[in-house]
MOPAC internal coordinates of N, CA, C and O (Angstrom, degrees):
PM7 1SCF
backbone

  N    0.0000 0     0.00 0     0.00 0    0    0    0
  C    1.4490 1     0.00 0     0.00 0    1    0    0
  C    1.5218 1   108.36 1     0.00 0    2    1    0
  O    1.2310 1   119.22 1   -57.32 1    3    2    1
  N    1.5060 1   119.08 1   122.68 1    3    2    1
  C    1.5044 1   109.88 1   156.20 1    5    3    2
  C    0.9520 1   118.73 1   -85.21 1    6    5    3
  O    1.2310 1   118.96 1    -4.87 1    7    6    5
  N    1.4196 1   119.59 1   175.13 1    7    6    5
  C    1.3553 1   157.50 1  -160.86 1    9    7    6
  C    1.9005 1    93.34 1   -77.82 1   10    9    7
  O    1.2310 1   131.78 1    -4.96 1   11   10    9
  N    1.1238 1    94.87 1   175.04 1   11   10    9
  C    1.7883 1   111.04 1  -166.56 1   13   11   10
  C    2.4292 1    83.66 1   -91.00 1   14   13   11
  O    1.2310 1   131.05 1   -31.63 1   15   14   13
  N    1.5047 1    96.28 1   148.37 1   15   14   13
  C    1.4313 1    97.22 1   178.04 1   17   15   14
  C    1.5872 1   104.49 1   -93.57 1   18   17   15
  O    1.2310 1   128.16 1   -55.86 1   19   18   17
  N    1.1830 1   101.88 1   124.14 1   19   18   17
  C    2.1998 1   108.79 1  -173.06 1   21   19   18
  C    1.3939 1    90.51 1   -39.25 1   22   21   19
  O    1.2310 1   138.10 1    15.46 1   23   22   21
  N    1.1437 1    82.52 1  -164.54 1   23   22   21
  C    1.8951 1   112.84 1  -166.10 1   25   23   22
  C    1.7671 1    90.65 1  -149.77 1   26   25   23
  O    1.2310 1   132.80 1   -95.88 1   27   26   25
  N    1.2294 1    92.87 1    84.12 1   27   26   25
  C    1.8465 1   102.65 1   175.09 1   29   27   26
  C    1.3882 1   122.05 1   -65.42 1   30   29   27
  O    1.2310 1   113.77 1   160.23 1   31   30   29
  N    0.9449 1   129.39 1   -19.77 1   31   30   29
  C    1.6385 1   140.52 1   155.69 1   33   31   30
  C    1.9660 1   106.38 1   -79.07 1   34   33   31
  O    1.2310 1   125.05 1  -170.44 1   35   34   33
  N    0.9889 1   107.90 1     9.56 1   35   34   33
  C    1.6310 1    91.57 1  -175.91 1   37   35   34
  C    1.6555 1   130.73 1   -62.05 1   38   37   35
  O    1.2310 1   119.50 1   168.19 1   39   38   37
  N    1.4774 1   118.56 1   -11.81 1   39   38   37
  C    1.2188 1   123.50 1   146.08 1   41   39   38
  C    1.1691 1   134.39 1   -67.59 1   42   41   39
  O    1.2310 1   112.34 1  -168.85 1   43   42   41
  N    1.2051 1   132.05 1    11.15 1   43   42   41
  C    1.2334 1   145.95 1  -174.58 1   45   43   42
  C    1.2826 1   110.58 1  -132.55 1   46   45   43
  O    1.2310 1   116.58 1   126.80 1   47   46   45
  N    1.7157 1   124.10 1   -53.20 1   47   46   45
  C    1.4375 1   121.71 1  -153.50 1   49   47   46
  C    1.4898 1   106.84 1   -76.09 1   50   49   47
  O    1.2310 1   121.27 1    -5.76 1   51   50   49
  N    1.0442 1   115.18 1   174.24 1   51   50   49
  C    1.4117 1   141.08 1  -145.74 1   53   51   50
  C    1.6296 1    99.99 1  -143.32 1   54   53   51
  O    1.2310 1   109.14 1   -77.26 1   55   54   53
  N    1.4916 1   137.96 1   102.74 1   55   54   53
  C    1.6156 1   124.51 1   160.51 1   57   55   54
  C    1.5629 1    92.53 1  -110.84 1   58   57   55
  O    1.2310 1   130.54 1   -17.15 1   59   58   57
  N    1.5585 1    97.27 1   162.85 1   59   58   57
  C    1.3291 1   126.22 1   167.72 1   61   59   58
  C    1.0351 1   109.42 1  -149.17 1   62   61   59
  O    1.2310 1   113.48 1   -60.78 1   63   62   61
  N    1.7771 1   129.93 1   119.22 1   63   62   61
  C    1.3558 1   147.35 1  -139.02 1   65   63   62
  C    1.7138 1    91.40 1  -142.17 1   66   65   63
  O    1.2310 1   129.24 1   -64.69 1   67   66   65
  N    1.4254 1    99.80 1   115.31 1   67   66   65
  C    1.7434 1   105.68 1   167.14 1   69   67   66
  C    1.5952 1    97.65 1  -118.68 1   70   69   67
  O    1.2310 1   120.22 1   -23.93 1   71   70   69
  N    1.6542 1   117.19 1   156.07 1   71   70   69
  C    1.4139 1   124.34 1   170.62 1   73   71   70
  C    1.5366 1   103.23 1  -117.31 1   74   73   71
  O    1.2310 1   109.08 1   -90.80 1   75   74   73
  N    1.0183 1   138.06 1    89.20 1   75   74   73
  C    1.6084 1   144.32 1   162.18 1   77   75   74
  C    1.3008 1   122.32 1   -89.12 1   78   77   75
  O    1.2310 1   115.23 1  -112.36 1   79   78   77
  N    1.8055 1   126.66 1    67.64 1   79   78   77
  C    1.6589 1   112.66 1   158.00 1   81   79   78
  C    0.6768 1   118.32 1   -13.00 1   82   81   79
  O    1.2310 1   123.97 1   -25.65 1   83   82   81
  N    1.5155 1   109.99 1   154.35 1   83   82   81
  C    1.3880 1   132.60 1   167.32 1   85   83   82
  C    2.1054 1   121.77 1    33.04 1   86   85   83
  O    1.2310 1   130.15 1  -141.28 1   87   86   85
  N    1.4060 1    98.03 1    38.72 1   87   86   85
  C    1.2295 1   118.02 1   145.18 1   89   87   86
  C    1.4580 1   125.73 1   -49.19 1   90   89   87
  O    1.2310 1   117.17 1   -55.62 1   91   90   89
  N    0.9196 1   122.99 1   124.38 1   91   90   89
  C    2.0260 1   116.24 1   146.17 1   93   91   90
  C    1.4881 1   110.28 1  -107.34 1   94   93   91
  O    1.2310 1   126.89 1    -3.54 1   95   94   93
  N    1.6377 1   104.35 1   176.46 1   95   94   93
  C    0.7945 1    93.95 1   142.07 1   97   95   94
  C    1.7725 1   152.91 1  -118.74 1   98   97   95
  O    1.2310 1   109.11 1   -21.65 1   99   98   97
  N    1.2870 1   138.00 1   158.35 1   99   98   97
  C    1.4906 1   114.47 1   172.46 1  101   99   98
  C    1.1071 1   128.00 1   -26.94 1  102  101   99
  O    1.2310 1   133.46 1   -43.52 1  103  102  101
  N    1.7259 1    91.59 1   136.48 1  103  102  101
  C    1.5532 1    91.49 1   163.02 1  105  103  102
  C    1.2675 1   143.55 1  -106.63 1  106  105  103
  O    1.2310 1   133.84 1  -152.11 1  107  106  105
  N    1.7162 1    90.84 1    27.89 1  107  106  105
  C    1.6536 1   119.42 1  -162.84 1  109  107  106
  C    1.9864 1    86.00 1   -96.40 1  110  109  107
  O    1.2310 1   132.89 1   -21.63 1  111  110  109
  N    0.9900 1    92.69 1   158.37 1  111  110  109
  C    1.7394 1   107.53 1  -177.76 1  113  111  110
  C    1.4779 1    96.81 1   -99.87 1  114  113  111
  O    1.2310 1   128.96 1   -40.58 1  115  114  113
  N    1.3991 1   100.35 1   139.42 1  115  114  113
  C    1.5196 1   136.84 1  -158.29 1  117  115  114
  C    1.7107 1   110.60 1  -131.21 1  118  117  115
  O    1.2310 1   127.42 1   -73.59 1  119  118  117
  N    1.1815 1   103.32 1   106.41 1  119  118  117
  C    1.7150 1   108.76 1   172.03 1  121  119  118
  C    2.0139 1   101.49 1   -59.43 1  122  121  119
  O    1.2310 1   130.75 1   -49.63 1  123  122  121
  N    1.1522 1    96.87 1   130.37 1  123  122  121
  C    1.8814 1    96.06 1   166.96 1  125  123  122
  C    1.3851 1    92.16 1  -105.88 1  126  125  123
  O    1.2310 1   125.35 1   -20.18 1  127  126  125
  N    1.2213 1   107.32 1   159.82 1  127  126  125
  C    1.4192 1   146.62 1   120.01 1  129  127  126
  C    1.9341 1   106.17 1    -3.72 1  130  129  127
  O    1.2310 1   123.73 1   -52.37 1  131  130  129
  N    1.3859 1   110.46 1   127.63 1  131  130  129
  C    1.6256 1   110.27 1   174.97 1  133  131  130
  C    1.7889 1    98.10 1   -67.79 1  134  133  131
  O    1.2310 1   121.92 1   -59.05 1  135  134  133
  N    1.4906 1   113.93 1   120.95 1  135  134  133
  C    1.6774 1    90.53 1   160.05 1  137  135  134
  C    1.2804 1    82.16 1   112.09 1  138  137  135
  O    1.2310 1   111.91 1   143.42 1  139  138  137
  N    1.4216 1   132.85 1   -36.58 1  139  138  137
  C    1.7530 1   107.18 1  -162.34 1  141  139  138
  C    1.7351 1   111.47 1  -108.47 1  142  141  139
  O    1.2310 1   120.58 1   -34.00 1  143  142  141
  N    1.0562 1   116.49 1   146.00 1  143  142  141
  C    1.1013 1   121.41 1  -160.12 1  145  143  142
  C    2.1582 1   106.30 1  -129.59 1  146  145  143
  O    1.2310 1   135.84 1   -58.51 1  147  146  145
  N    1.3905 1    86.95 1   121.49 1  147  146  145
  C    1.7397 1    93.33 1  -171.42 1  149  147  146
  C    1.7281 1   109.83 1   -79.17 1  150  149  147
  O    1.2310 1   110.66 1   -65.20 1  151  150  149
  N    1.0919 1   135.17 1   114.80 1  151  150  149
  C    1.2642 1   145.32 1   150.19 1  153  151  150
  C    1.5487 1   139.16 1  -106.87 1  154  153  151
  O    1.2310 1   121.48 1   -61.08 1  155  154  153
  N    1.2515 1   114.77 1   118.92 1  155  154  153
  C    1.1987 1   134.97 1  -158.28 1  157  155  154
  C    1.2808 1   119.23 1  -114.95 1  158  157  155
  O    1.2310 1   121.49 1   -76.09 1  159  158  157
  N    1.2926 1   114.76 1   103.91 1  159  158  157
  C    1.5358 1   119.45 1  -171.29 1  161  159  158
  C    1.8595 1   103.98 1  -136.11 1  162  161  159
  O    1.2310 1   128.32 1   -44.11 1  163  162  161
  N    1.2009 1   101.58 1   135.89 1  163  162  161
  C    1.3276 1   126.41 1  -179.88 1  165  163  162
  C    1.8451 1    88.65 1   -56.60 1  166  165  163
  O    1.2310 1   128.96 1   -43.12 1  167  166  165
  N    1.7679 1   100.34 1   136.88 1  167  166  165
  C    1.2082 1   111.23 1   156.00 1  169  167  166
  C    1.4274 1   134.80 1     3.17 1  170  169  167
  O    1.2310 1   123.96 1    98.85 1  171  170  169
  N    1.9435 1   110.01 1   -81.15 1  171  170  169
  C    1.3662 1   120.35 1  -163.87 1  173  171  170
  C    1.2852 1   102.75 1   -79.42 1  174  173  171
  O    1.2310 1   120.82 1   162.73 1  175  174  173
  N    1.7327 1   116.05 1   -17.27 1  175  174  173
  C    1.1257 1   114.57 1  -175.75 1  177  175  174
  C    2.0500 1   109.93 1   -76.08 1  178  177  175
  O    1.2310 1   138.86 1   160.56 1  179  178  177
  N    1.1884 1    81.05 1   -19.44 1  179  178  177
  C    2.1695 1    83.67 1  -173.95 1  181  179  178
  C    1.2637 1   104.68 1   -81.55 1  182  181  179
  O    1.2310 1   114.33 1   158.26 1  183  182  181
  N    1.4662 1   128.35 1   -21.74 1  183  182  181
  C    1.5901 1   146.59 1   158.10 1  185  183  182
  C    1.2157 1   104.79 1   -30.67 1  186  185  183
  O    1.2310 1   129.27 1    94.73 1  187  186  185
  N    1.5034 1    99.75 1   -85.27 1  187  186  185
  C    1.4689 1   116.14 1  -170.81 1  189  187  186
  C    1.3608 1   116.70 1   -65.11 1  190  189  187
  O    1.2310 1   115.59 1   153.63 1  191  190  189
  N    1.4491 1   125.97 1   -26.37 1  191  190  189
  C    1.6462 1   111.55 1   169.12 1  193  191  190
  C    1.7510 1    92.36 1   -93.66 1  194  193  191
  O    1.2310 1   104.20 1  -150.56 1  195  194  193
  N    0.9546 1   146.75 1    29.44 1  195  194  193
  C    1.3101 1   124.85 1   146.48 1  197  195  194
  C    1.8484 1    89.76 1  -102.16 1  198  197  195
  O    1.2310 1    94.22 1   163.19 1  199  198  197
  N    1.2310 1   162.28 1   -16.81 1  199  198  197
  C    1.3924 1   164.50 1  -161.70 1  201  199  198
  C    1.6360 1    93.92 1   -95.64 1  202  201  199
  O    1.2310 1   122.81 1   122.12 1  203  202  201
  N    1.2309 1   112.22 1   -57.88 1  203  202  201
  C    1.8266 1   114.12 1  -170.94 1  205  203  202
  C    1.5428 1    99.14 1   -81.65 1  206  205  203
  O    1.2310 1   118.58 1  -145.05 1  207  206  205
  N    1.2942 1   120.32 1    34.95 1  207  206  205
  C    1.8768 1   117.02 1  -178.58 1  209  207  206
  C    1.5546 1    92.34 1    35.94 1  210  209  207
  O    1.2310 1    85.16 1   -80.35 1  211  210  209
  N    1.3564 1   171.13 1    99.65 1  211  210  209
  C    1.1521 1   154.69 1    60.35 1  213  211  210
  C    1.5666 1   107.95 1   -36.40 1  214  213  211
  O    1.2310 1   112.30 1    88.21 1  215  214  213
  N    1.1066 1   132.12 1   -91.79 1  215  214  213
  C    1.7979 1   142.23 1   171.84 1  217  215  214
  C    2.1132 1    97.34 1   -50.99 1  218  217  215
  O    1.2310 1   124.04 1   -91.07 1  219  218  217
  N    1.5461 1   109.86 1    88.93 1  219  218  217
  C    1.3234 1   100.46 1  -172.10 1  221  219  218
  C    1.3028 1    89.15 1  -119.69 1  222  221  219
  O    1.2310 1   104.97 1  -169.91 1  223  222  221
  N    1.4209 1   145.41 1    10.09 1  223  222  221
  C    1.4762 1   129.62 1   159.29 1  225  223  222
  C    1.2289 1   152.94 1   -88.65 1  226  225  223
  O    1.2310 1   126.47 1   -82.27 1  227  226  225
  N    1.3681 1   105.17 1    97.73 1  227  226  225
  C    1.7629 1   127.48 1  -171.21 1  229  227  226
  C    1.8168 1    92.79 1     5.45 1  230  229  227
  O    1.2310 1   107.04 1   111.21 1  231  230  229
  N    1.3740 1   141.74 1   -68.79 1  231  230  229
  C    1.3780 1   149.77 1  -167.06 1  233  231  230
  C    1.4106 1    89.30 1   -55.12 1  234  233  231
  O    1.2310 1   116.42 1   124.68 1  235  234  233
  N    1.2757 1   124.41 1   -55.32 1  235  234  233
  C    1.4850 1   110.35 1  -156.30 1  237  235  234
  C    1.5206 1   107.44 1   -83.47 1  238  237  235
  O    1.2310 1   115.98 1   156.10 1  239  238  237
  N    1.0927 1   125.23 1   -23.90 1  239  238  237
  C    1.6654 1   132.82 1   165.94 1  241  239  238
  C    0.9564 1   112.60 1   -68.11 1  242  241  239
  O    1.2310 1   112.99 1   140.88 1  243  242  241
  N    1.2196 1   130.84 1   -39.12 1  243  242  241
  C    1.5262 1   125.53 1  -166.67 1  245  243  242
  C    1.5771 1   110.72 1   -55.56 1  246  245  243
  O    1.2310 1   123.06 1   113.15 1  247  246  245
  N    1.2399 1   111.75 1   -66.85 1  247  246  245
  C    1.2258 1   119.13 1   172.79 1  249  247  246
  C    1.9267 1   127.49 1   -24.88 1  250  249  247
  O    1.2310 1   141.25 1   112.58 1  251  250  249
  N    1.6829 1    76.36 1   -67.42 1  251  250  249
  C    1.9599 1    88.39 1   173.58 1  253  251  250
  C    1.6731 1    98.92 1   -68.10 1  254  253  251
  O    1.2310 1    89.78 1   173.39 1  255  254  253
  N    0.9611 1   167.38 1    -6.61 1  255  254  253
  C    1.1854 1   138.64 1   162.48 1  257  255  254
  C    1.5931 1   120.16 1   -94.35 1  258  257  255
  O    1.2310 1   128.50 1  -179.98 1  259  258  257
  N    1.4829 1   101.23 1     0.02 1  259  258  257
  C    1.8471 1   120.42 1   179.17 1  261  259  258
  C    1.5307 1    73.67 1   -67.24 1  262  261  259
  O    1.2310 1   129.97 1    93.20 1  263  262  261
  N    1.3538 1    98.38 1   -86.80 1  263  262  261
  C    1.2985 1   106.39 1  -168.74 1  265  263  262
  C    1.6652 1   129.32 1   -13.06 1  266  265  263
  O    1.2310 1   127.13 1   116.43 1  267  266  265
  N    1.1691 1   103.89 1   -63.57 1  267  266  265
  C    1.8196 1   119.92 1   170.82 1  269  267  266
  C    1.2909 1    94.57 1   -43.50 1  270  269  267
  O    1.2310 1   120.51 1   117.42 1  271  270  269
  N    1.3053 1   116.64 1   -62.58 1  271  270  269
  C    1.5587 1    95.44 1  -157.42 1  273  271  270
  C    1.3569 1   114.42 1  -107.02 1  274  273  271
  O    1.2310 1   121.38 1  -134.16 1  275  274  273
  N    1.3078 1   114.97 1    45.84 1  275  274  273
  C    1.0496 1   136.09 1   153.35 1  277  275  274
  C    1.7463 1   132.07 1  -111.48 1  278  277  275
  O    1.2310 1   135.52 1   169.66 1  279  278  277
  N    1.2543 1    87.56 1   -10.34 1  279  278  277
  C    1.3382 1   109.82 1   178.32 1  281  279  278
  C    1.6774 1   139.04 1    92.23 1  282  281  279
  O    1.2310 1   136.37 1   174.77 1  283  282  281
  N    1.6516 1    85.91 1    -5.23 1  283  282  281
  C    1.4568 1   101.98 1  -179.13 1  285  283  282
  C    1.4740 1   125.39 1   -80.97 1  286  285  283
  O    1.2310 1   120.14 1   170.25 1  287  286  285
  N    1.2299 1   117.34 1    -9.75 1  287  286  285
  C    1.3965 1   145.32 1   151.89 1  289  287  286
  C    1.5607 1   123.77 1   -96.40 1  290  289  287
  O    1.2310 1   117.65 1   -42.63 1  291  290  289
  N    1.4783 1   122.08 1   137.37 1  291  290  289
  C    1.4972 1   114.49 1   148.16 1  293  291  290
  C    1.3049 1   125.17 1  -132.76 1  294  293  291
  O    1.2310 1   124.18 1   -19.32 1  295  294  293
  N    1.0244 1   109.58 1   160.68 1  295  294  293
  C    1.6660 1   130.35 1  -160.29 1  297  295  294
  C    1.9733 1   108.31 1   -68.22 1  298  297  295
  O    1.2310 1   135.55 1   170.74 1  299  298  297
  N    0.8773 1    87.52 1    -9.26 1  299  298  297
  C    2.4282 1    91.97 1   155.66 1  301  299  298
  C    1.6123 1   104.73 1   -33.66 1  302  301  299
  O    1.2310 1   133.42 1  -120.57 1  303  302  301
  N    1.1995 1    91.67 1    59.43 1  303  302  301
  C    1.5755 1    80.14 1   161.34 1  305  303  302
  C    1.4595 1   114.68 1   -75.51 1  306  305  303
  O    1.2310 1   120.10 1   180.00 1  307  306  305

């Protein structure tokens, strides 16, 4: 298993992390961002690709483990 991949801008960047159950998403069409790409995975499923290193970036972990230990998540893998 590796390690989580830094966050090379981390003196600079800025996150803001909300937890909202039972979210969807729209089904109104949404201009992205050039480059960014929307993925949507059920809960246990963001678990387990942050557990199988798939989701391995410090930004993208951070969040899901707020969560864990906050209680708004559990570990059911």
């Amino acid at each position: 298993m590796t390690g989580a991949v830094p966050d090379v801008g981390r003196l600079s960047n800025h996150m803001w992390c909300y937890f909202a159950p039972g979210v969807r998403p729209s089904g109104r069409p949404h201009v992205r961002e050039r480059g960014v790409s929307l993925v949507v995975l059920a809960e246990q499923d963001a678990l387990r690709s942050a557990a199988d290193g798939t989701v391995d970036h410090a930004l993208n972990l951070a969040p899901l483990f707020l969560a864990l230990a906050g209680g708004k998540l559990s570990l059911n893998l």
